[in-house]
C-alpha positions as CSV (number, residue, x, y, z in Angstrom):
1,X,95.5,-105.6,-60.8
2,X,94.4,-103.9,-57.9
3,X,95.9,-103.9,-54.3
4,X,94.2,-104.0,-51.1
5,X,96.0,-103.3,-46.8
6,X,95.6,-106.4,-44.9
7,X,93.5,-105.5,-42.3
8,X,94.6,-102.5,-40.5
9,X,98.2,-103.6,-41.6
10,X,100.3,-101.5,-43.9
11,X,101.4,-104.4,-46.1
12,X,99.4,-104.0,-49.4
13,X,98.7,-107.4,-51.4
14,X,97.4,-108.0,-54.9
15,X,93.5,-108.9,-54.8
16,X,94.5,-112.1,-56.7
17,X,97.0,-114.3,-55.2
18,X,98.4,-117.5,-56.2
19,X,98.7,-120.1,-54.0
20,X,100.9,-123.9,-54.1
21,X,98.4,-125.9,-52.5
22,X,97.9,-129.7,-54.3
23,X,99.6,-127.9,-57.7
24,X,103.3,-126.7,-57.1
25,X,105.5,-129.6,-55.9
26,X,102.4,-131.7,-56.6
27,X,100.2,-132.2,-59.3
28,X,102.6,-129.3,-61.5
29,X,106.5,-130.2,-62.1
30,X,109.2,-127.5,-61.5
31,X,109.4,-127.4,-65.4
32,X,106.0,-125.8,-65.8
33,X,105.6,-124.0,-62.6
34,X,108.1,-121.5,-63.4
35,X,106.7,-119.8,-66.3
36,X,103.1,-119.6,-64.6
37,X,104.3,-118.1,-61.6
38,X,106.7,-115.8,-63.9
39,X,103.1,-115.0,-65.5
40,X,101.4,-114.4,-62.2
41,X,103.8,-112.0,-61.5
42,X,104.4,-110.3,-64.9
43,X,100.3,-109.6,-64.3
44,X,100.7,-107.6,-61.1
45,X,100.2,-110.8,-58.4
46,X,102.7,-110.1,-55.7
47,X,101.8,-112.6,-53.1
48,X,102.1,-115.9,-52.9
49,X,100.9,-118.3,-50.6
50,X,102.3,-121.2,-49.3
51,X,103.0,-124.0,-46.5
52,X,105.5,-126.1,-45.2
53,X,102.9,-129.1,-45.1
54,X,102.5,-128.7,-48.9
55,X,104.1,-131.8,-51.3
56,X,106.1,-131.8,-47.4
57,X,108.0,-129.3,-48.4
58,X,108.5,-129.6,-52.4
59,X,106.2,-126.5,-52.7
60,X,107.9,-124.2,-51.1
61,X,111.7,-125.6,-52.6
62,X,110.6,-124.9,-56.2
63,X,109.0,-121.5,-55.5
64,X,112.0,-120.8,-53.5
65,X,114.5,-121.1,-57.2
66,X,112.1,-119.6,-59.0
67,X,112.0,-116.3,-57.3
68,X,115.8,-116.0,-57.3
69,X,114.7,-113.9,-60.4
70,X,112.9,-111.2,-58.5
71,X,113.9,-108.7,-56.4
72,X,112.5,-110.0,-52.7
73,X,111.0,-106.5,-51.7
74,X,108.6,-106.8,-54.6
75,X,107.0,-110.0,-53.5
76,X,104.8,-111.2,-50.6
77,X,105.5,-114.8,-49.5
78,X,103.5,-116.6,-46.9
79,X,104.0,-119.9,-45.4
80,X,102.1,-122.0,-42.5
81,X,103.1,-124.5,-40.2
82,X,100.8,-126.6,-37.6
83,X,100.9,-130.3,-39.6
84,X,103.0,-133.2,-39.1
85,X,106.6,-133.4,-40.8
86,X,107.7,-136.4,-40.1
87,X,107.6,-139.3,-37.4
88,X,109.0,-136.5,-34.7
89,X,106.6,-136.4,-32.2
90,X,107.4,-132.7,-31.8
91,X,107.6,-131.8,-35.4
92,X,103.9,-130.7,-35.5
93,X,101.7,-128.4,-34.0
94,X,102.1,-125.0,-32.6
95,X,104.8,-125.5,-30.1
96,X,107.5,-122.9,-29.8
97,X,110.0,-125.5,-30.6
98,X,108.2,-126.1,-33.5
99,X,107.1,-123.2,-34.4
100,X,111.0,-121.8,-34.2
101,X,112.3,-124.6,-36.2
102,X,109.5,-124.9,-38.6
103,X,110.1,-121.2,-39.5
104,X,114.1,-121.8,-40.1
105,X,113.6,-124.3,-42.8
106,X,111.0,-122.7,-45.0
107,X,113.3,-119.8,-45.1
108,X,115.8,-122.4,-46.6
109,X,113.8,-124.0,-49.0
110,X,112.3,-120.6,-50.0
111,X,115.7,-119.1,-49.7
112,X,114.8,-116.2,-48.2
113,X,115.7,-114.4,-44.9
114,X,112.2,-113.5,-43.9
115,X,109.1,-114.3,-44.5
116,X,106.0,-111.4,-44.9
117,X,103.5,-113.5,-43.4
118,X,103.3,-116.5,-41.1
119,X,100.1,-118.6,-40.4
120,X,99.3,-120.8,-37.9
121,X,97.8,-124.1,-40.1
122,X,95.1,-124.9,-37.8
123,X,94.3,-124.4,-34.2
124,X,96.2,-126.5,-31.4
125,X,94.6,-127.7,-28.3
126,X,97.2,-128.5,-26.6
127,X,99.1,-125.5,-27.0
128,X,98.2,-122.4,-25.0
129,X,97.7,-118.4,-26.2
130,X,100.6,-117.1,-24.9
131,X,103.6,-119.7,-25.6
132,X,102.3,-119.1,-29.7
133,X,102.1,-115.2,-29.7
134,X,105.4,-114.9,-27.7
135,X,106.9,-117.5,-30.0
136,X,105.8,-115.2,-33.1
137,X,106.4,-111.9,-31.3
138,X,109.8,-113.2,-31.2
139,X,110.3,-114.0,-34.7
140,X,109.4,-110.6,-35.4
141,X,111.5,-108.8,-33.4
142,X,114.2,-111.4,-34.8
143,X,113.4,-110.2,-38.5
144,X,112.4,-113.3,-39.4
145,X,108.9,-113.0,-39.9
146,X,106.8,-109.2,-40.9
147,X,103.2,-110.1,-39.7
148,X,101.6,-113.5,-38.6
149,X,98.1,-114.8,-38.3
150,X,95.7,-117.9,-38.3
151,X,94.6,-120.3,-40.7
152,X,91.0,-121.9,-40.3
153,X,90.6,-120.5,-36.9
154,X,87.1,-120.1,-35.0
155,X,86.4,-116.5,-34.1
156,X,86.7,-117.1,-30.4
157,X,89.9,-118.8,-30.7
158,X,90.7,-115.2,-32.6
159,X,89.8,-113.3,-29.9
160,X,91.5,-115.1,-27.4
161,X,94.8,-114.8,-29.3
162,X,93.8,-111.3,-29.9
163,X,93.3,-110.8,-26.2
164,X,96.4,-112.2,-25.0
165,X,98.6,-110.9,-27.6
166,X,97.5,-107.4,-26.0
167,X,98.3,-108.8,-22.2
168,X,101.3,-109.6,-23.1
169,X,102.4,-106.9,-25.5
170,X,102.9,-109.1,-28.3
171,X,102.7,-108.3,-31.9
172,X,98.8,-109.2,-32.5
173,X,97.6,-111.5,-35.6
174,X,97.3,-109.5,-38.4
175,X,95.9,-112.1,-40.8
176,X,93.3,-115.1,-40.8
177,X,93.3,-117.6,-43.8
178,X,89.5,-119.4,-44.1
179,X,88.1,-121.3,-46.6
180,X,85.6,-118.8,-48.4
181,X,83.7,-119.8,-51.9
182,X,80.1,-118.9,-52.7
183,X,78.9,-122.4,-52.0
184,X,80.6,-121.9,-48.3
185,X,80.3,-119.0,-46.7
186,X,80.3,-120.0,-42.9
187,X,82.8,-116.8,-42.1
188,X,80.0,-114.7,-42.6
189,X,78.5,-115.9,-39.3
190,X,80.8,-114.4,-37.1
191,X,84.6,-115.0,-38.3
192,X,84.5,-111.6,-40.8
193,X,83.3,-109.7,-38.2
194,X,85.4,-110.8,-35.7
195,X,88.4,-110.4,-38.3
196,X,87.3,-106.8,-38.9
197,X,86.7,-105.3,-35.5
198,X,90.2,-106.6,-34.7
199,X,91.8,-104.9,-37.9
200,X,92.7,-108.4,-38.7
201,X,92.6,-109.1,-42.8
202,X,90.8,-112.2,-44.6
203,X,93.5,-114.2,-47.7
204,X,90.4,-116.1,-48.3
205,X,91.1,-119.9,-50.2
206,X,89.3,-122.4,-52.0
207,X,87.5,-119.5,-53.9
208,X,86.7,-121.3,-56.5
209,X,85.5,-124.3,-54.8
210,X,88.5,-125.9,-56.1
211,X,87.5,-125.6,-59.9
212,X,83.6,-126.3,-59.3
213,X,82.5,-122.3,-59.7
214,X,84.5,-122.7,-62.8
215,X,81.3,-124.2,-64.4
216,X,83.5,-127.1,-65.6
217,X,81.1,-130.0,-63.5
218,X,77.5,-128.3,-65.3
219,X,77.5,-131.0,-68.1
220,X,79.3,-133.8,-65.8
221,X,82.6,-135.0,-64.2
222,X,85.2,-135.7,-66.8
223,X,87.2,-138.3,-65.3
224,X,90.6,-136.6,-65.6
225,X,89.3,-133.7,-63.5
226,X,89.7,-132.4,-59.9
227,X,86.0,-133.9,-58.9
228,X,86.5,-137.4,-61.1
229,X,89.7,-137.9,-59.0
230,X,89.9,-136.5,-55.3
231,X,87.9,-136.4,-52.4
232,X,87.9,-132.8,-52.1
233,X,84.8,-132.1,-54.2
234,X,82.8,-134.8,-53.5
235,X,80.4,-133.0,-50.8
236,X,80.1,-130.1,-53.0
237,X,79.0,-132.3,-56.2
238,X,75.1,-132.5,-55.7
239,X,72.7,-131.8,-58.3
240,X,71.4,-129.2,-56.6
241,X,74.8,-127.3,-56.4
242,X,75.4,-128.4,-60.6
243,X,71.9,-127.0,-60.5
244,X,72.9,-123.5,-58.8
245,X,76.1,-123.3,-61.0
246,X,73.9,-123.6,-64.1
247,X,72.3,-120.0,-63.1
248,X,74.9,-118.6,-61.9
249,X,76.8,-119.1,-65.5
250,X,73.8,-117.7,-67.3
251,X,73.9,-114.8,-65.3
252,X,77.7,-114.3,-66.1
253,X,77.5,-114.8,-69.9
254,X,75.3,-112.1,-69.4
255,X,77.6,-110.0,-68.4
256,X,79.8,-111.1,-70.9
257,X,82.5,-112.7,-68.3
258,X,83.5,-116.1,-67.4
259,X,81.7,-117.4,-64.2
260,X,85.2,-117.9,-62.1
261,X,85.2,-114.6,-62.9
262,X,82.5,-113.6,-61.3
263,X,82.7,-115.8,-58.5
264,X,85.7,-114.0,-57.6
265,X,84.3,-110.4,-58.0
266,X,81.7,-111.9,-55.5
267,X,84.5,-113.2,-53.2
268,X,86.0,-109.5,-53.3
269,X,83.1,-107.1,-52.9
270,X,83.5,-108.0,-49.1
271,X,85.7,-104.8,-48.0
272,X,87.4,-107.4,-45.1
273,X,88.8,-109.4,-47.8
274,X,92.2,-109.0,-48.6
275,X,93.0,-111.4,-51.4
276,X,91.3,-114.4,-52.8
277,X,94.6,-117.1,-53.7
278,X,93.5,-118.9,-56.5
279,X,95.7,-122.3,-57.9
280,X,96.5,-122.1,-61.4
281,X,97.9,-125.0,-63.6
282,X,98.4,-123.4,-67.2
283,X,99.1,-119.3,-67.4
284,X,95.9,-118.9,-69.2
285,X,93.9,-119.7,-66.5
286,X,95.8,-117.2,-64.6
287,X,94.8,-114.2,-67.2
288,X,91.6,-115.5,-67.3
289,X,90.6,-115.2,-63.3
290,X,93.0,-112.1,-62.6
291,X,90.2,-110.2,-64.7
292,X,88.5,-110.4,-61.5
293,X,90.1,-108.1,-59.7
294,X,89.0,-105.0,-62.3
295,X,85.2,-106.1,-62.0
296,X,82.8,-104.7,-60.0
297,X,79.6,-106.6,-59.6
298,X,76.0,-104.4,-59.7
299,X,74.1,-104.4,-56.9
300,X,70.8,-106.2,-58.7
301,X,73.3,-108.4,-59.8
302,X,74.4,-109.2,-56.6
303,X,70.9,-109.7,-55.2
304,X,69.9,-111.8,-58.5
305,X,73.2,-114.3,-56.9
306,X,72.3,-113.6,-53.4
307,X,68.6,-115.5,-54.8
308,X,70.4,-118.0,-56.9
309,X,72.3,-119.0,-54.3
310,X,69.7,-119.0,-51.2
311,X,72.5,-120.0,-48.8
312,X,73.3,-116.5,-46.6
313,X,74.3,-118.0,-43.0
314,X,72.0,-117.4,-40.5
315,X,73.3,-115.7,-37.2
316,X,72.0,-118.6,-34.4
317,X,69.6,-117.1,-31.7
318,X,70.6,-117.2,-28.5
């Protein structure tokens, strides 16, 4: 496994992360998530990601017991808050009430005394620049929280917390989460380089395209799967994208790896990625896609994808 600094932050995470989102708390009981994130960590993963909003809270409760096993300083936990709770009409958002309370009961139900990183979930209109980076600048001076950052947030919403982070000589976001996958890569537009002229660091999800760059849809949807069952997939599940992931797996048999695995190495020859967090249900698929992080894609075999794919995001002209 290698490591990589997020951003210009000292904090070093493992390229492959593993993350609870619709799996821990969720789709996988307590019984079987313990020994695949006793795996992940046995195979050099030291962060994992998480959020308050996820199973409402069951996520972060089991991975909470389970890593009363490992020492706390080895680890890198992450959790998000910006969803709804409950029926409180201030249990949401981005609030410093909420942000304050959120933060005290994901450290119980990961039972922890700080968290490494803190996102916000999503962007809040109704909640303005400087009560959230004094809210977080706070928690950091209070211990409670290491570095925080931003979760599906446009670039100029960036820069404006950015910019008023420095006005107010707050601890700046260190961290933006987007959704990042070969079959979406609207970052590349201006996010990424927003991200990196602030020193701020990319835990990319959805690498993957939640299973579909697995090449488990190119002879059909079994019925049991993510895509036979969810809505999730549904706008990625054309023929022409089955068609796309077709090529793409020649092109990684012959290179004699697994195509998750080389959507991932695609994922991480960006240098302002940190991490891509993958989901895992069984431990094999865990040493399966952490393989990633040792491969190093050519660069005509990056420009035979780059073809393949045909879907580079074009800069608008103003």
């Amino acid at each position: 496994m290698k490591y990589r600094n997020i951003g210009k932050s000292g904090i070093k995470i493992s390229e492959i992360a593993i993350g609870g989102w619709l799996t821990y708390g969720g789709t996988v009981d307590s019984d079987q998530t313990a020994p695949i994130i006793r795996k992940a960590i046995e195979l050099g993963i030291n962060y994992i990601d998480l959020a308050d909003i996820y199973s409402k809270g069951k996520a972060e409760e089991i991975i909470g017991g389970i890593i009363q096993d490992f020492n706390r300083s080895d680890l890198v936990l992450s959790s998000k808050l910006f969803w709804p709770m409950s029926d409180n009409i201030n249990n949401r958002g981005l609030s410093r009430k909420h942000i304050m309370e959120s933060v005290e009961k994901t450290l119980t139900r990961l039972k922890t005394d700080y968290l490494d990183l803190y996102f916000c979930h999503r962007y809040d209109p109704e909640v303005g620049e400087e009560e959230i980076v004094r809210a977080m600048d706070d928690l950091v001076h209070q211990g409670k929280i290491l570095y925080w950052g931003t979760s599906v947030w446009r670039a100029d919403k960036i820069e404006r917390l950015v910019g008023a982070a420095k006005n107010f000589n707050c601890y700046s976001p260190m961290v933006e989460q987007p959704r990042y996958n070969m079959l979406d890569r609207h970052i590349e537009i201006d996010v990424m380089s927003s991200c990196k002229r602030n020193g701020i660091g990319l835990t990319v999800w959805s690498p993957l395209a939640q299973g579909f760059l697995t090449g488990k849809y190119n002879n059909g949807i079994p019925d049991d799967s993510r895509g036979g069952t969810s809505n999730w997939l549904k706008a990625d599940l054309t023929e022409a994208n089955i068609a796309t992931c077709r090529k793409l797996s020649d092109i990684a048999q012959s290179l004699d790896i697994t195509l998750s695995q080389m959507a991932l190495a695609w994922i991480l020859r960006k240098e302002e990625i940190s991490c891509a967090i993958i989901g895992a249900t069984k431990a094999a698929q865990l040493e399966n896609n952490i393989k990633a992080s040792d491969i190093r894609l050519e660069k005509e075999t990056l420009k035979e994808i780059e073809k393949i794919l045909n879907n580079k995001p074009q800069i608008p002209v103003m």
